[in-house]
FIDRENMI-136099 format. One record per residue (C-alpha): residue number from 1; residue in three letters; chain; x, y, z. Coordinates in nm, 3 decimals, padded with zeros to 5 digits. Layout:
N
R   nr  rest  kette        X        Y        Z
R  NUM   Ala      A        X        Y        Z
...
//
This chain:
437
R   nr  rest  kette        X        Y        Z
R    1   Unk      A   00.000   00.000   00.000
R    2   Unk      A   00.143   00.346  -00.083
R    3   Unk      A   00.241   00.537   00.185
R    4   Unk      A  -00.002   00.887   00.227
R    5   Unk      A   00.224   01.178   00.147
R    6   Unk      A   00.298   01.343   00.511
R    7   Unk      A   00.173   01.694   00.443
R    8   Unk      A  -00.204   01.449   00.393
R    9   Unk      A  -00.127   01.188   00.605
R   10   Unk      A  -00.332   01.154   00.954
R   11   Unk      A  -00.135   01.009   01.258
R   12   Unk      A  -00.164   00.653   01.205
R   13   Unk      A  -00.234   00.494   00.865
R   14   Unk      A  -00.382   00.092   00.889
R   15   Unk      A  -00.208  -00.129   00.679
R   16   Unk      A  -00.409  -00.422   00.600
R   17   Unk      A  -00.169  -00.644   00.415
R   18   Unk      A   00.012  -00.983   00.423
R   19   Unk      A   00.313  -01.043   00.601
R   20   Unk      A   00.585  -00.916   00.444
R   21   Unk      A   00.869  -01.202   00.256
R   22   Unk      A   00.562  -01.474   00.265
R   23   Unk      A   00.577  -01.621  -00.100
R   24   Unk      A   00.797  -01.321  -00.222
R   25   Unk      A   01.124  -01.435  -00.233
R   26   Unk      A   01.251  -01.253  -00.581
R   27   Unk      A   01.271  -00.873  -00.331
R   28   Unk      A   01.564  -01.077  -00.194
R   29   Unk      A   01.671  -01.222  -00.506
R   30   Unk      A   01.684  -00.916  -00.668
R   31   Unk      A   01.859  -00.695  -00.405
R   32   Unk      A   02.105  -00.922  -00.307
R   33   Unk      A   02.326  -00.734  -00.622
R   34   Unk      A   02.259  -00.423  -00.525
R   35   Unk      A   02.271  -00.448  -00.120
R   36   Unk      A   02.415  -00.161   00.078
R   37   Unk      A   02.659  -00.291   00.364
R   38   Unk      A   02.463  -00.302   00.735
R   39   Unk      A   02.616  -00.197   01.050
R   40   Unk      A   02.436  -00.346   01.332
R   41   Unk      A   02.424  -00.144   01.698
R   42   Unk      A   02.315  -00.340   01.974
R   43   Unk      A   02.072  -00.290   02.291
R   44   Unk      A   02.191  -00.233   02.641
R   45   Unk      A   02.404  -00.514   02.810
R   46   Unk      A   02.461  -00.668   02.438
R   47   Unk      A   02.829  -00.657   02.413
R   48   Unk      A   03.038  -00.913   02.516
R   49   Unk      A   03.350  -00.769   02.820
R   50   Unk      A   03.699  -00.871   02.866
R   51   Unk      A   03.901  -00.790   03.157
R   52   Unk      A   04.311  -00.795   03.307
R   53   Unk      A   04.289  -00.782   03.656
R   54   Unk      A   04.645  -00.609   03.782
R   55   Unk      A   04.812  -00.629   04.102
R   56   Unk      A   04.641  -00.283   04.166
R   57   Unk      A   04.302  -00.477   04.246
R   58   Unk      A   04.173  -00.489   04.584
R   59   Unk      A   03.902  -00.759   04.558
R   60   Unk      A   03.625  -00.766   04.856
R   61   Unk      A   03.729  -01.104   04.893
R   62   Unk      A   04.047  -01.322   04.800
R   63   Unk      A   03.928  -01.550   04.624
R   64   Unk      A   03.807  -01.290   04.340
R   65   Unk      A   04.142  -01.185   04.313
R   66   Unk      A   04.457  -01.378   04.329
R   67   Unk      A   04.345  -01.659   04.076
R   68   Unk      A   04.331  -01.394   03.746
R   69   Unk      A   04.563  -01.170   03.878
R   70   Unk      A   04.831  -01.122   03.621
R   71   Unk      A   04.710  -01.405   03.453
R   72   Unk      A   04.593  -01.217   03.127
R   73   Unk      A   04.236  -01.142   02.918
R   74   Unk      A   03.941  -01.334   03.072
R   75   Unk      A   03.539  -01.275   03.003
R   76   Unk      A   03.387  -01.057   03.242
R   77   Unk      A   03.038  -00.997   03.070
R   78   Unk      A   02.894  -01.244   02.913
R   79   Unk      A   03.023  -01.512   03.117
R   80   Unk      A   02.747  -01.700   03.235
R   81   Unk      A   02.834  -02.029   03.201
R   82   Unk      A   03.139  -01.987   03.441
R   83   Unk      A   02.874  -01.857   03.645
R   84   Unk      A   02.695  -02.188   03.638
R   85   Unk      A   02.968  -02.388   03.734
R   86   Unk      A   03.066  -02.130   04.046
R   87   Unk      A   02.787  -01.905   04.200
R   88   Unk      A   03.041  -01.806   04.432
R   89   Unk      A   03.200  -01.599   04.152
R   90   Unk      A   02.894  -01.338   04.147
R   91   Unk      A   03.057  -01.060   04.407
R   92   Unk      A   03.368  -01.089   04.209
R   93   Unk      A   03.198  -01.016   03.853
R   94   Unk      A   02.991  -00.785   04.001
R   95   Unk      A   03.282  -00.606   04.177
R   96   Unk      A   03.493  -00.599   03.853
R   97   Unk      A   03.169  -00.460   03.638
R   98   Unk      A   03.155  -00.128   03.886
R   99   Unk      A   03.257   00.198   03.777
R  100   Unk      A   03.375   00.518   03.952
R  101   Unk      A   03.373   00.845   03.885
R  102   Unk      A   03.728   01.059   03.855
R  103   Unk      A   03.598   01.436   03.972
R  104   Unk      A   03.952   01.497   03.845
R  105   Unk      A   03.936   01.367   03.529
R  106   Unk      A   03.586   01.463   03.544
R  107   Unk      A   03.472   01.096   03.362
R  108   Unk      A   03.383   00.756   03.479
R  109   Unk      A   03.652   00.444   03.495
R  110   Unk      A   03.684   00.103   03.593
R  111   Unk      A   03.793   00.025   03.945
R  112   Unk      A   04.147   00.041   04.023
R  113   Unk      A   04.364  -00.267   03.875
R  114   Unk      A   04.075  -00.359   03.639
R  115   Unk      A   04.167  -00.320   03.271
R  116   Unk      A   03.807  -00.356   02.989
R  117   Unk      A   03.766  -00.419   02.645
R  118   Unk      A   03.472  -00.464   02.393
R  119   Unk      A   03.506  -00.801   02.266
R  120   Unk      A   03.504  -00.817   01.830
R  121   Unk      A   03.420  -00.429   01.760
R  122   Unk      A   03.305  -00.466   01.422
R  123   Unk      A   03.213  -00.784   01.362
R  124   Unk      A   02.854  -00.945   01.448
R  125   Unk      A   03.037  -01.256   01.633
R  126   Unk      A   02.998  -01.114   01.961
R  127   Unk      A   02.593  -01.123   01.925
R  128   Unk      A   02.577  -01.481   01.936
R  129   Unk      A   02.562  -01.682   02.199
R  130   Unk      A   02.693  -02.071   02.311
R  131   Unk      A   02.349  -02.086   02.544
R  132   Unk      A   02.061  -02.163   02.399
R  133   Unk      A   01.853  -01.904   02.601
R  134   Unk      A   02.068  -01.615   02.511
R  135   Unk      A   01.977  -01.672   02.114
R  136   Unk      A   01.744  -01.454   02.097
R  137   Unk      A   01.810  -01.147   02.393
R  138   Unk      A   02.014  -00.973   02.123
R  139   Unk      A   02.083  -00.925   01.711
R  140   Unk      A   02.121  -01.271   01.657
R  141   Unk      A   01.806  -01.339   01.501
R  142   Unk      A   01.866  -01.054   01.291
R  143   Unk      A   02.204  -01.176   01.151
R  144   Unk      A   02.089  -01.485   01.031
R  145   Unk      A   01.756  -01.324   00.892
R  146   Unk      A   02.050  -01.052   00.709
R  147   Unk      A   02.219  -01.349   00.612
R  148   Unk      A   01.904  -01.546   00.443
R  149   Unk      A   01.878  -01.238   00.195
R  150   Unk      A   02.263  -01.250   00.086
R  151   Unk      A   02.441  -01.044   00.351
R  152   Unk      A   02.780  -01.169   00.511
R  153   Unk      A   02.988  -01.129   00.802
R  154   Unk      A   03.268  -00.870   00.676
R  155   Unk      A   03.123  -00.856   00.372
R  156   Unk      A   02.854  -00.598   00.400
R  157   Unk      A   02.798  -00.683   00.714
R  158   Unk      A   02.875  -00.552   01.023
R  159   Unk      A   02.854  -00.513   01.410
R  160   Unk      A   02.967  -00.191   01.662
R  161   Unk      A   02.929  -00.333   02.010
R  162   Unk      A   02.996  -00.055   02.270
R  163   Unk      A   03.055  -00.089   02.637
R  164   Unk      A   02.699  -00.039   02.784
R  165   Unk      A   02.834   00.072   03.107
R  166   Unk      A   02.900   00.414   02.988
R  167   Unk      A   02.723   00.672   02.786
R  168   Unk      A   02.700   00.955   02.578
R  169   Unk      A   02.798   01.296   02.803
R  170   Unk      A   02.686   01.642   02.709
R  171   Unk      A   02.923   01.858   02.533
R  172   Unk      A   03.203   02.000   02.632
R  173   Unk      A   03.202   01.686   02.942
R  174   Unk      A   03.476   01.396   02.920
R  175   Unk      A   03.329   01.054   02.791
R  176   Unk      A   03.660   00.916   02.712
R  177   Unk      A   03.512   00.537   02.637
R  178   Unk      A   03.185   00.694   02.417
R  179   Unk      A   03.439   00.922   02.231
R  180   Unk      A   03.669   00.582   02.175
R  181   Unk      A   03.346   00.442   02.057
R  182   Unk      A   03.245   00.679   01.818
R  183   Unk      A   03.590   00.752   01.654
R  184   Unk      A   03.596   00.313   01.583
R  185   Unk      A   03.184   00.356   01.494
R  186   Unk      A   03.313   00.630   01.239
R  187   Unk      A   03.590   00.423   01.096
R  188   Unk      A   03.387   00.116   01.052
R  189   Unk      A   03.102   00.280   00.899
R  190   Unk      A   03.377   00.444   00.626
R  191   Unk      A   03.552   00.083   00.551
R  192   Unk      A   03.220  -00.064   00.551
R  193   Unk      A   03.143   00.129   00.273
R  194   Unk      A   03.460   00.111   00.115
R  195   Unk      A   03.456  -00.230   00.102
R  196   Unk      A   03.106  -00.247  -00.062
R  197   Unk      A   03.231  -00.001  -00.360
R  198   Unk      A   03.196   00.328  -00.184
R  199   Unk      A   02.800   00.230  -00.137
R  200   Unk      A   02.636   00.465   00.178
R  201   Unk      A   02.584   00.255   00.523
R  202   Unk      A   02.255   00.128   00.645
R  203   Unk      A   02.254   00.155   01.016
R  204   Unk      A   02.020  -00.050   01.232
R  205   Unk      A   02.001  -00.064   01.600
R  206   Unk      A   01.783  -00.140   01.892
R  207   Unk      A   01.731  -00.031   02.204
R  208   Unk      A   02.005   00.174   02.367
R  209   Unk      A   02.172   00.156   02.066
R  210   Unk      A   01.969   00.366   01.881
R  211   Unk      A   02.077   00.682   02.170
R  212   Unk      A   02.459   00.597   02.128
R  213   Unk      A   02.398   00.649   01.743
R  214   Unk      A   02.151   00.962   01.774
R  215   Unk      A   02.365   01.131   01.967
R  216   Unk      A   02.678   01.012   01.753
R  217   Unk      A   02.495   01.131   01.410
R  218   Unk      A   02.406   01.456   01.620
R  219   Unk      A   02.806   01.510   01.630
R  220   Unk      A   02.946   01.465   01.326
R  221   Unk      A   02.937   01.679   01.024
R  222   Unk      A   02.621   01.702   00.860
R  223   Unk      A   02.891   01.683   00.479
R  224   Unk      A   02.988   01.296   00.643
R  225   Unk      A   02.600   01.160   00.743
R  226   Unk      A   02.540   01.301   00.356
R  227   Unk      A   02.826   01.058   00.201
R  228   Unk      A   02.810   00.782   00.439
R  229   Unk      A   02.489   00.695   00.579
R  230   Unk      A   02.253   00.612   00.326
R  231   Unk      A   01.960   00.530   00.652
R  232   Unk      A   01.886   00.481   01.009
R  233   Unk      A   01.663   00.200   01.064
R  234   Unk      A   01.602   00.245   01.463
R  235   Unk      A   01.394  -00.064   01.646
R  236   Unk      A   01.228   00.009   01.963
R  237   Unk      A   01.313   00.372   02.121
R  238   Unk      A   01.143   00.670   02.166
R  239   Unk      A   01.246   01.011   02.309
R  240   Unk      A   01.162   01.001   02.596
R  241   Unk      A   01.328   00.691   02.840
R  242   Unk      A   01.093   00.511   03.033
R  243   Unk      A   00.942   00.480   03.395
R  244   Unk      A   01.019   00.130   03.370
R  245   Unk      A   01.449   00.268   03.392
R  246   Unk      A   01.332   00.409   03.748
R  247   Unk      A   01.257   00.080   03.887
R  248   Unk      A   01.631  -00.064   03.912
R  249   Unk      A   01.764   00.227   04.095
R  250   Unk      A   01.527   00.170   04.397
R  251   Unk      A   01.698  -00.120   04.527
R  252   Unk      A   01.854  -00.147   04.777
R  253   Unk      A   02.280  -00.183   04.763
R  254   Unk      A   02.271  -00.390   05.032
R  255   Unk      A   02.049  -00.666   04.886
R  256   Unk      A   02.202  -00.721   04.542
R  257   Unk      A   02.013  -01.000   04.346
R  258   Unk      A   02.132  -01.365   04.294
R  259   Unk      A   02.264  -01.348   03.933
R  260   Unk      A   02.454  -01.160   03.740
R  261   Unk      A   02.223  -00.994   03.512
R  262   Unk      A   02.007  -00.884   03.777
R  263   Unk      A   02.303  -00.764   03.958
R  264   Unk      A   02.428  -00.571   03.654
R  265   Unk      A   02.082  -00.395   03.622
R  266   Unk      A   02.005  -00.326   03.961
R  267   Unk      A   02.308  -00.293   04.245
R  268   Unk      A   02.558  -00.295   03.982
R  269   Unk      A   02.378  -00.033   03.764
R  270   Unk      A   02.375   00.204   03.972
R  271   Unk      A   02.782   00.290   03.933
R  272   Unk      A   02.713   00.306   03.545
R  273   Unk      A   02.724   00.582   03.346
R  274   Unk      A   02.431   00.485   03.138
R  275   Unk      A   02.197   00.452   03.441
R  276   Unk      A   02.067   00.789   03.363
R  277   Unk      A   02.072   00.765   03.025
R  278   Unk      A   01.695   00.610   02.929
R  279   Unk      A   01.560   00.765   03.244
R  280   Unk      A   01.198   00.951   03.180
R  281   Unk      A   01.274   01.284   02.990
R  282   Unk      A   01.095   01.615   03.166
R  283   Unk      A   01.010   01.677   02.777
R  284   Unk      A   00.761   01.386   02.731
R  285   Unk      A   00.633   01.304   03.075
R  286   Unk      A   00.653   01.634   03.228
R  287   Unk      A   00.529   01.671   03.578
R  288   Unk      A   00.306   01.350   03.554
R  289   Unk      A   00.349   01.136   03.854
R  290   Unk      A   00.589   00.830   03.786
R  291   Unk      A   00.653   00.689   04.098
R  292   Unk      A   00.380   00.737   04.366
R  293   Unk      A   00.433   00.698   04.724
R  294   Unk      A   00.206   00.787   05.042
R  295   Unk      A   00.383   01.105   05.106
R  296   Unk      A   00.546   01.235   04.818
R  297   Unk      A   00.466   01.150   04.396
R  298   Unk      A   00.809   01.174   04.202
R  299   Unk      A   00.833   01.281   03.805
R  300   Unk      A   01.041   01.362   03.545
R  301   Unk      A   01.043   01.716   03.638
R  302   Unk      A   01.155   01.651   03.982
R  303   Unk      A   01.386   01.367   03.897
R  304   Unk      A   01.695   01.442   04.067
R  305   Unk      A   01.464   01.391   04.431
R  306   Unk      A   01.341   01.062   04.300
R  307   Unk      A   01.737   00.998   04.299
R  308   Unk      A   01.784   01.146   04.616
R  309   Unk      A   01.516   00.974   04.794
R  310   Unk      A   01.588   00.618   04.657
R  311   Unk      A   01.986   00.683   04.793
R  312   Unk      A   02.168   00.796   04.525
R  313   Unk      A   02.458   01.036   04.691
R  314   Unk      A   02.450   01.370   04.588
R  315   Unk      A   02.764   01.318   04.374
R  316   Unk      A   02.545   01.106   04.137
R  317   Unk      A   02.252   01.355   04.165
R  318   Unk      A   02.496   01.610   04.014
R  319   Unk      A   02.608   01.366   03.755
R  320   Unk      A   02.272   01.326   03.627
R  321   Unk      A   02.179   01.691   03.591
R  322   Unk      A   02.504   01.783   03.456
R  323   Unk      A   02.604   01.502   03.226
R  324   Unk      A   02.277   01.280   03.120
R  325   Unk      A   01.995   01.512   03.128
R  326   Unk      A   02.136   01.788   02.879
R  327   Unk      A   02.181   01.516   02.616
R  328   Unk      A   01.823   01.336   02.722
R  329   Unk      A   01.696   01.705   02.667
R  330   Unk      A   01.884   01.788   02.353
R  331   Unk      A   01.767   01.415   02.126
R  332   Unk      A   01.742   01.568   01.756
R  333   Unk      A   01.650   01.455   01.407
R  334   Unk      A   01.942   01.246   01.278
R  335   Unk      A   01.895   01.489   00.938
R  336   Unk      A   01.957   01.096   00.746
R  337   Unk      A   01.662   00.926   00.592
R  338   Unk      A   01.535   00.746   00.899
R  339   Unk      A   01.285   00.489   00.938
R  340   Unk      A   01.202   00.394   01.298
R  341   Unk      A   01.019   00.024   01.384
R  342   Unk      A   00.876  -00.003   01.750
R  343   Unk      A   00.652  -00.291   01.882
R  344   Unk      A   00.257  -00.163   02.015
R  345   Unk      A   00.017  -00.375   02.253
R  346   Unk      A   00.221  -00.527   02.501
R  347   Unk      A   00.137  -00.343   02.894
R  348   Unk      A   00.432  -00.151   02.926
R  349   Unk      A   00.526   00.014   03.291
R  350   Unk      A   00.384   00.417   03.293
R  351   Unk      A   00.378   00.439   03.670
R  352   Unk      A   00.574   00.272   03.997
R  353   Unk      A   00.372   00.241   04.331
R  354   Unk      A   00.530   00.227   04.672
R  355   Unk      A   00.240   00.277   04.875
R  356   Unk      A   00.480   00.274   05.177
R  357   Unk      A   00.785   00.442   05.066
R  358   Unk      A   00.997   00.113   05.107
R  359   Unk      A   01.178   00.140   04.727
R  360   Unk      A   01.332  -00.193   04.823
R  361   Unk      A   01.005  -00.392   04.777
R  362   Unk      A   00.851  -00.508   04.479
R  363   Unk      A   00.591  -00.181   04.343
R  364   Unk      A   00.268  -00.225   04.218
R  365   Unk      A   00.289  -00.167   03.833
R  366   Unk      A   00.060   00.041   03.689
R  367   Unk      A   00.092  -00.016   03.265
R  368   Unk      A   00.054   00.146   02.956
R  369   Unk      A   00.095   00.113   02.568
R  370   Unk      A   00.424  -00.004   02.470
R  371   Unk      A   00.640  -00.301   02.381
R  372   Unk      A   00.666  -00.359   02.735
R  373   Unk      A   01.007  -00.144   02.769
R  374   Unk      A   00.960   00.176   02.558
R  375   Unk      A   00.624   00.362   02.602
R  376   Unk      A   00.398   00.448   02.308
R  377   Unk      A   00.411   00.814   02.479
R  378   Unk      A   00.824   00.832   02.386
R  379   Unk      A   00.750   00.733   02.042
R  380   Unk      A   00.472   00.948   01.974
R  381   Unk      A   00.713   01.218   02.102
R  382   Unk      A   01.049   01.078   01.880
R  383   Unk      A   00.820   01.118   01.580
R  384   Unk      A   00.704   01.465   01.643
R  385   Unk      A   01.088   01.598   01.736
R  386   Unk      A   01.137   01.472   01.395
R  387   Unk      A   00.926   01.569   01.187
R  388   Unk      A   00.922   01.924   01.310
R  389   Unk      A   01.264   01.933   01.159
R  390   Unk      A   01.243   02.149   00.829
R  391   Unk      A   01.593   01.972   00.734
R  392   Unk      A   01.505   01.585   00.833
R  393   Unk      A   01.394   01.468   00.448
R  394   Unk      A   01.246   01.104   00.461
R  395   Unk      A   01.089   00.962   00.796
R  396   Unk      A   00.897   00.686   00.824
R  397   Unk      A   00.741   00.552   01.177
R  398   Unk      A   00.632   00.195   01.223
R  399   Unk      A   00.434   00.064   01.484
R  400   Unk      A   00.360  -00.376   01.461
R  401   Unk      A   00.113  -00.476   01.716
R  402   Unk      A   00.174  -00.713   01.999
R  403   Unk      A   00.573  -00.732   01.936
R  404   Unk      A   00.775  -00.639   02.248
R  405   Unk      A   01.104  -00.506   02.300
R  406   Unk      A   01.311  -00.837   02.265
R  407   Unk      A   01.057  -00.982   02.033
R  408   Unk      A   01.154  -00.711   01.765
R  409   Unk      A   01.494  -00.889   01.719
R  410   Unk      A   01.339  -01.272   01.754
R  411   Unk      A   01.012  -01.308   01.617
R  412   Unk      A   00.973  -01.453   01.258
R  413   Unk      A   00.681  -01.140   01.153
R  414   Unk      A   00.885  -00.874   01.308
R  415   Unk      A   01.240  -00.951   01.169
R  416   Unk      A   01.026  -00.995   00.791
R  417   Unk      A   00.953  -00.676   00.899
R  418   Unk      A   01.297  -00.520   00.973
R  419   Unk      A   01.474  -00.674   00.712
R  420   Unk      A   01.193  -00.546   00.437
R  421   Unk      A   01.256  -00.200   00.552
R  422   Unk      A   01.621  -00.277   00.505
R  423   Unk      A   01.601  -00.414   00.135
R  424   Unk      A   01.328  -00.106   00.099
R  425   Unk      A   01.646   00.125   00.082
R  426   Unk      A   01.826   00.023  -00.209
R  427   Unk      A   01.480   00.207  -00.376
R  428   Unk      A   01.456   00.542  -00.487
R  429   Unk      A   01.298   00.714  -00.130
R  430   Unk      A   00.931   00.804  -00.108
R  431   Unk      A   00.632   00.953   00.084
R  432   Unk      A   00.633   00.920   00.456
R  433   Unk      A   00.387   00.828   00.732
R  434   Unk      A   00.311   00.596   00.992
R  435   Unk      A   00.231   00.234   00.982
R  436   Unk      A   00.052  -00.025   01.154
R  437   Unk      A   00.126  -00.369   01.062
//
């Protein structure tokens, strides 16, 4: 169906149709000549972490310590199945994932003695997973749907991993790892292209992803997105964070779950730099109560109590309002052809309730529209920051119902879906709107 042309177009268009790729397998066919290379930028926690532990590492208890000590590279994050064998490693993990922040350098580190490193920065290896369970948490699914329409592994296709413990800072701030990050994003992009006869880059990412590469797009020159990025294909964000980012930082330090990746999102999270980074945007939600208590509501205008009250030290108050919330505030149009894919129907978190002020205890969820991570309300918003952009050119907003967050990169209808709009670009661009599917 032919897309309305946006200056006629209401806000949501129905698209009855088929599902996309089902008894049409000549779009792939014929593409496959013609495809543009793919860089691929994972969600949150979807990297893969080495670490060197030196003799400058204090661990909280020996036995986290002496065995790696000077012993070379081993895998922090994503090593679960290390895990499995010896629960007793959790502190250690845990204690080797925190960061602190350097008021003199004025950035975040590691702790003392522990060295990092992303694990296969651009290749899509580091996506995939020896545990079954894990196949489908990240791009997986994606690569091999890429793959079944002619793309391959250093070919034309590509992955940018980040570390997902840090985050974009506002300007003029030090964000020595997101800086690292974007100089290698920049570089791969240009030899991706290179390598696929000087063709423009199709970027695709979900989740938290799709901020590192906003906010990377946002700071290069407007002359390089022309030559080099031919479109953004952005699954599942909004604008806006979500309520649902609040929850973690309410537990309590002294209670840290019993694995690691509820560790790493909850006590652990709270040293990250990123913790701020999806957190609800005074833009969207305004002064709309997000997490209710007895005695006092808390919003996204009043954020910094929220952090306050929960236990956050007034160091990482200030860190918020100086270093997340100007870029949270300051999201813009990409000024790239953009289309942006985000999953509808699933009860997604809008409000937290503590009746009793105890931000240890489980709330009592109050939900929304969403894809049961990112709100309806952000994405509503993401589309009209964009198109209000007299320089933004071709947008396109997608909305496919019943698809959550994780099922964008793992269901069989929704990857169809993402991989159409991705074979969509090596056409000549045309009208925009929004979709439901």
């Amino acid at each position: 169906m032919e897309l309305l042309p946006q200056r006629l177009s209401p806000l949501v268009v129905l698209l009855l149709a088929t599902p996309l790729f089902v008894g049409a397998p000549s779009l792939a066919d014929d593409a496959t000549s013609s495809l543009h290379p793919v860089v691929l930028v994972p969600g949150n926690t979807c990297a893969q972490l080495d670490a060197r532990l030196t003799d400058e590492y204090e661990p909280p208890t020996p036995g986290c310590g002496m065995p790696k000590q000077g012993r070379g590279w081993f895998r922090l994050w994503d090593n679960f199945t290390a895990l499995q064998e010896d629960p007793a490693l959790l502190p250690c993990h845990a204690d080797q994932l925190r960061l602190v922040y350097d008021p003199v350098a004025g950035d975040y580190r590691n702790m003392p003695g522990v060295k990092t490193r992303v694990v296969s920065f651009g290749s899509t290896r580091s996506f995939r997973f020896d545990d079954p369970a894990r196949k489908n948490v990240c791009m997986e699914g994606l690569v091999d749907a890429l793959e079944g329409v002619g793309y391959r592994e250093g070919a034309n296709l590509f992955g940018a991993p980040y570390d997902f413990r840090h985050a974009p800072a506002a300007p003029g701030m030090a964000s020595k790892v997101f800086s690292d990050f974007s100089s290698s994003f920049k570089l791969l992009v240009e030899r991706a292209s290179e390598r696929s006869g000087n063709k423009p880059v199709i970027l695709v990412t979900h989740s938290m992803g799709g901020l590192f590469t906003m906010v990377f797009l946002d700071r290069t020159h407007l002359a390089w997105r022309r030559r080099f990025v031919k479109h953004l294909v952005m699954l599942c964000l909004g604008a806006g964070g979500s309520p649902l980012n609040m929850w973690p930082l309410a537990f309590n330090a002294a209670s840290p779950p019993s694995s690691l990746p509820g560790t790493v999102l909850t006590y652990g999270n709270r040293s990250f730099a990123s913790m701020f980074s999806l957190l609800p945007s005074p833009k969207v939600y305004g002064d709309a109560p997000l997490v209710i208590t007895g005695a006092k509501n808390y919003s996204a205008s009043n954020m910094a109590e929220y952090l306050a009250a929960v236990g956050l030290s007034e160091e990482q108050v200030a860190l918020y309002r100086t270093r997340a919330l100007p870029v949270t505030l300051d999201i813009r149009a990409p000024l790239v052809p953009m289309t942006s894919i985000n999953g509808v129907g699933v009860p997604t978190i809008d409000k937290l309730v503590f009746w009793d002020g105890n931000f240890s205890a489980k709330p009592q969820l109050v939900n929304g529209d969403g894809d049961g991570q990112i709100n309806l309300q952000t994405v509503l918003a993401l589309e009209s920051l964009i198109r209000a952009h007299p320089d933004q050119g071709y947008f396109k907003s997608i909305l496919i119902p019943n698809t959550t967050h994780k099922g964008m990169i793992s269901d069989e209808f929704a990857l169809k879906r993402v991989v159409s709009e991705i074979l969509e670009q090596i056409k000549p661009p045309h009208d925009t709107g929004t979709l439901i599917n």
